[in-house]
C-alpha positions as a printed Julia matrix, in Angstrom:
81×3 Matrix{Float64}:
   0.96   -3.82   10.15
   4.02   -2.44   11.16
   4.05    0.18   13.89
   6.36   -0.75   16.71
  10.66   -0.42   15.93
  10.57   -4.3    16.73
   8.45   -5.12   13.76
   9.63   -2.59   11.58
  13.74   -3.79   12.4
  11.73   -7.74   12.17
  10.64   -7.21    8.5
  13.52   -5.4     7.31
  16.02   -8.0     8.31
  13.29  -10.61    6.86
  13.28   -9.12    3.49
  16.95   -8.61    3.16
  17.23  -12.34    3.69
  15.42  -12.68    0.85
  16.92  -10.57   -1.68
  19.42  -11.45   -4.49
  22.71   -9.77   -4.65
  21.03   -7.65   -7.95
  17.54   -7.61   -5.38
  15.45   -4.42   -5.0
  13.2    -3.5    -2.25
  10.63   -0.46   -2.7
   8.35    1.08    0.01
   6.66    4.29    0.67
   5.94    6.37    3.74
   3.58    8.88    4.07
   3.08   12.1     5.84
   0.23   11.31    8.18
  -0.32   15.46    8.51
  -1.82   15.52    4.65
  -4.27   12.91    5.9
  -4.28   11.13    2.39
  -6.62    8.58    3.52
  -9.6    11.32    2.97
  -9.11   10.8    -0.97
  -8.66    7.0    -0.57
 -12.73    6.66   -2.43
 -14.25    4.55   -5.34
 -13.95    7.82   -7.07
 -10.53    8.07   -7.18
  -9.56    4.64   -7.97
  -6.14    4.2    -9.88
  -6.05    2.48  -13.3
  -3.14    1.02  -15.25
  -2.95   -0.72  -18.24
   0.05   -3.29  -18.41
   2.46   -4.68  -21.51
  -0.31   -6.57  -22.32
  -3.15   -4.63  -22.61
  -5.1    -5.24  -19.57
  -5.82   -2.88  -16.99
  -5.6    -2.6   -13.37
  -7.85   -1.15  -11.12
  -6.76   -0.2    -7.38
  -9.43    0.75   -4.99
  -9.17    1.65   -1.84
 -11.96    1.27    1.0
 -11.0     2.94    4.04
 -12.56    1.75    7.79
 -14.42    4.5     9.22
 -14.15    6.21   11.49
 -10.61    6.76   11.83
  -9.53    6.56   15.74
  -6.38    7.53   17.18
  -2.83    7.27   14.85
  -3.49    3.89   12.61
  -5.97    3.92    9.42
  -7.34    0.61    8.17
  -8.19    0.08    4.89
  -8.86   -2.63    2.48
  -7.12   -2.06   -1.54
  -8.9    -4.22   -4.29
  -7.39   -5.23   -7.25
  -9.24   -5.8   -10.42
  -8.02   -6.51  -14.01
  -9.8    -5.78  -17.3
  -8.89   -7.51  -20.56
């Protein structure tokens, strides 16, 4: 989990380390106003099917209830031939 400027500064400079000279790194950041976390169900589970055929399911299962300014969740994987 990143929350303090010390880890966040910590990771960055760890994963720059890491990449290639061609080397891309990709995040997101969300607004914690929308409260996204709400629609992180079973039922709304994202699939994707990959060059091969087989899809991916990503499932969220949020810990409830949510206290103070940090959400923990667990994300499950699953693939389908």
């Amino acid at each position: 989990m990143l929350v303090e400027d010390h880890e966040v500064r910590s990771s960055l400079a760890a994963i720059r380390s890491a990449l290639t000279g061609q080397g891309r790194f990709a995040f997101e950041t969300r607004n914690p106003l929308a409260r996204p976390w709400e629609r992180w169900t079973p039922d709304n589970a994202v699939e994707a099917t990959d060059t091969s055929g087989a899809v991916v399911r990503m499932e969220h299962e949020v810990e409830t209830p949510v206290e103070g300014d940090t959400v923990s969740f667990t994300t499950t994987f699953t693939t389908f031939p």
